[in-house]
N, C-alpha and C positions, 0 to 999 in steps of 0.2 A: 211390297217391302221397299223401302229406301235402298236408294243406290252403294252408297257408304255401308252400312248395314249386312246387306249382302253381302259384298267384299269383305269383308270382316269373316264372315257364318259363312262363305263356302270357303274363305282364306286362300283368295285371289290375294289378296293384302293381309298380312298379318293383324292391324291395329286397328281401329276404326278412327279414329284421329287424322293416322297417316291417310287411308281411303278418303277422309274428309279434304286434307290437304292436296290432294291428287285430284279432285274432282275439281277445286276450286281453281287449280292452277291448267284445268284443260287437259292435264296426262289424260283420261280418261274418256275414252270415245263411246258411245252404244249408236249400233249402225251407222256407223262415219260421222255420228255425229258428238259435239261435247256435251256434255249434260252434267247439270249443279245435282249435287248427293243428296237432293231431294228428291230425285228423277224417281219414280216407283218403277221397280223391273217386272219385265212379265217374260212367261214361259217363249223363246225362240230370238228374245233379244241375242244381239252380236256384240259383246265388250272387247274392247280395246284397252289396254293398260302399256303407256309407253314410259320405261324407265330407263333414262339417256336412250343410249344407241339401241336396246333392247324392247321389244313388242312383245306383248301377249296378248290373243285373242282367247273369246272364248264361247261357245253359244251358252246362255240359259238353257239347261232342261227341268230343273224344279225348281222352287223358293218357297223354303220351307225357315219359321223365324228360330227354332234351332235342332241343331246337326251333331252328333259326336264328330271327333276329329277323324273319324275310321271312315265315316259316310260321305265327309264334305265333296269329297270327289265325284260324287253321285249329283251334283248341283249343277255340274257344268261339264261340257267337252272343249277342250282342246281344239283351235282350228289350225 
């Protein structure tokens, strides 16, 4: 699944737009590294999301192309 995409369906980012604009501008890290919103995510990736002064990391545990809003938290942990 695309990088954007995801962010959208586990709503690390609310919009897929905005996840588009974040990837493109580099906010956006998977394993330290930047990655364009075509990046395809796999299961133990490490996201990075930097908005100003504030980080979120987060590992992959599923990628699934859609989630109710009750479940999305089952897509990802927290680092």
């Amino acid at each position: 699944m695309r990088l954007d995409k995801y962010l959208k369906v586990s709503r690390l980012i609310k919009r897929r737009t905005v996840a588009n604009e974040a990837c493109d501008t580099g906010r956006v890290l998977v394993n330290d590294r930047p990655q364009r919103a075509s990046y395809d995510v796999k299961v133990g990736d490490v996201i990075e999301i930097r908005f100003g002064e504030k980080s979120v990391k987060a590992e992959v545990l599923n990628v699934q192309e859609t989630v109710h809003k009750e479940e999305a938290g089952d897509l990802f942990k927290y680092l």
